[in-house]
VOGUKE-346611 format. One line per 5 residues: number of its first residue (from 1); their letters; for each residue y, z, x of C-alpha. Coordinates in Angstrom, 3 decimals, decimal comma. Layout:
% VOGUKE-346611
NUM> a> Y Z X ~ ...
This chain:
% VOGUKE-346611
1> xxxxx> 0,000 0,000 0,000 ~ 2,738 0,979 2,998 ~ 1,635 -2,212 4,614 ~ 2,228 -4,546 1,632 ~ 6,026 -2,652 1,110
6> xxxxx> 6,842 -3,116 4,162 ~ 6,365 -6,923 4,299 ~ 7,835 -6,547 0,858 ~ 10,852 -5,151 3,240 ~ 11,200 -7,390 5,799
11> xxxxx> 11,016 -10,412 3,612 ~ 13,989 -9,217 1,625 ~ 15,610 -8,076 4,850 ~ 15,166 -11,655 5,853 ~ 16,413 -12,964 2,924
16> xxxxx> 19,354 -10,814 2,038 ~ 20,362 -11,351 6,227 ~ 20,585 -15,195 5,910 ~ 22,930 -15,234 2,821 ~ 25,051 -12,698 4,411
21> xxxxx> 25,294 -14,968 7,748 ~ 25,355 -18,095 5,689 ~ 28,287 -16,724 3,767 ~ 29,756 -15,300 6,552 ~ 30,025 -18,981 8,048
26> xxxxx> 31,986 -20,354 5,801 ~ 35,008 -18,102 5,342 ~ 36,154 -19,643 8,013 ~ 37,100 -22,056 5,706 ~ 39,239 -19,983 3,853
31> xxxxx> 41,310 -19,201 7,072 ~ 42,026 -22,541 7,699 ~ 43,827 -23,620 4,150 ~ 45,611 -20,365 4,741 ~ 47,726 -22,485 7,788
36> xxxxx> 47,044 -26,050 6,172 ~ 50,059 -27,616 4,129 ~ 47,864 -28,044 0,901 ~ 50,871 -29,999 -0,606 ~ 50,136 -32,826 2,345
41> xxxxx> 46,321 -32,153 1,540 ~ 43,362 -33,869 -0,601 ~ 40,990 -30,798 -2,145 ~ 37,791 -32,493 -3,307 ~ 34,499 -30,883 -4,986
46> xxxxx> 31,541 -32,425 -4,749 ~ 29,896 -30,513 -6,733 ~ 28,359 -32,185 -10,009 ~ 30,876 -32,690 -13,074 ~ 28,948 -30,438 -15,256
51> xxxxx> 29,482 -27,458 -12,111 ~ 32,907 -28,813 -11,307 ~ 33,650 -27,936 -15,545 ~ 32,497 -25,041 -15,523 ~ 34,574 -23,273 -12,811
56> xxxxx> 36,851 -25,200 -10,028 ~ 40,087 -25,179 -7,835 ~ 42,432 -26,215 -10,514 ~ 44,262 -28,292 -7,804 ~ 40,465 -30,264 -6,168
61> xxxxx> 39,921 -33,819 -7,803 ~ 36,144 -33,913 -8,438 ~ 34,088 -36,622 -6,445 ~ 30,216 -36,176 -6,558 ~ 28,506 -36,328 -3,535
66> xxxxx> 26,532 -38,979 -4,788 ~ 29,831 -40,839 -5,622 ~ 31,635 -40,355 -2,306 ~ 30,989 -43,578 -0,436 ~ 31,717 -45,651 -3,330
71> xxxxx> 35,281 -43,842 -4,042 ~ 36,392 -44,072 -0,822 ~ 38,919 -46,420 -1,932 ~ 40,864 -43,844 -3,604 ~ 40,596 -41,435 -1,231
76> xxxxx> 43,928 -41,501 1,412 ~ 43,136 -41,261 4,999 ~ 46,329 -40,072 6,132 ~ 46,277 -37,246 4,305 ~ 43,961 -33,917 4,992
81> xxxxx> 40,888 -34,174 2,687 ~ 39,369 -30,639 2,168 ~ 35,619 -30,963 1,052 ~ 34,098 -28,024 -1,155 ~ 30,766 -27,342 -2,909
86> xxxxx> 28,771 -24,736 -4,482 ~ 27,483 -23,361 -0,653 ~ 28,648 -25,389 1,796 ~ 25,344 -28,077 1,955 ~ 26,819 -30,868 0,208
91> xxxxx> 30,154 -30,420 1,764 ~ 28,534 -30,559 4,838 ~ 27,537 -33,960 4,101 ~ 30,494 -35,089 2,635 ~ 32,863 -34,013 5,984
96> xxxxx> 30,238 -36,375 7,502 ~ 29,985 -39,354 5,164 ~ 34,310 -39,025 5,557 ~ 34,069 -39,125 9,250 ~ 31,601 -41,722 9,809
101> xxxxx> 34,052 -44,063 7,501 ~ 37,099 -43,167 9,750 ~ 39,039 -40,255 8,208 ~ 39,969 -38,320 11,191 ~ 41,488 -34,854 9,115
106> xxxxx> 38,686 -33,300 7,764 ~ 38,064 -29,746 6,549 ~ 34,604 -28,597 5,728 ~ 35,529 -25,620 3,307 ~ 32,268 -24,900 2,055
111> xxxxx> 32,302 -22,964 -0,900 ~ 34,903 -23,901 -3,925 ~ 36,158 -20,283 -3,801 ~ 37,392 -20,652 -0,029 ~ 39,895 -23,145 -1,198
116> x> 41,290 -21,108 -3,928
């Protein structure tokens, strides 16, 4: 019985440590829209509409991840584009797909809540 709690521990220890580092990561995020001019800035979720309706940045345009390479048309590269997302995966990928079609300012905020 000890034996099988205390894997019981350590997996939860486990767990509960890499959503606290993960987390951790990206409010760094936060920091840097703190010193960004979001007036000069492009905030965009690429979250799914349905998660984008239910609670957003009132000032992030919403862009589905899925959607980003064929919007990039309406995106302005001069401008710093600020990618968000439920955790900080599919912004990761967006800051990517952005950068491998030329757009130089890129912010990978992570979660939607950093950028409020």
């Amino acid at each position: 019985m000890f034996l099988r709690s205390k894997k019981l521990f350590v997996f939860l220890f486990v767990i509960l440590s890499y959503f606290g580092i993960a987390f951790m990561g990206h409010s760094a995020g936060a920091t840097v829209l703190q010193n960004s001019t979001l007036q000069q800035s492009i905030i965009i979720d690429v979250r799914t509409p349905k998660e984008f309706a239910y609670n957003s940045n009132p000032a992030s345009i919403n862009i589905p991840l899925n959607e980003l390479e064929t919007r990039l048309s309406t995106i302005d590269k001069e401008k710093t584009v600020i990618v968000c997302c439920a955790s900080g995966r599919r912004s990761a990928l967006a800051a990517a797909i952005l950068k491998k079609h030329g757009f130089k300012n890129v912010v990978d905020a992570g979660a939607w809540r950093n950028t409020v």
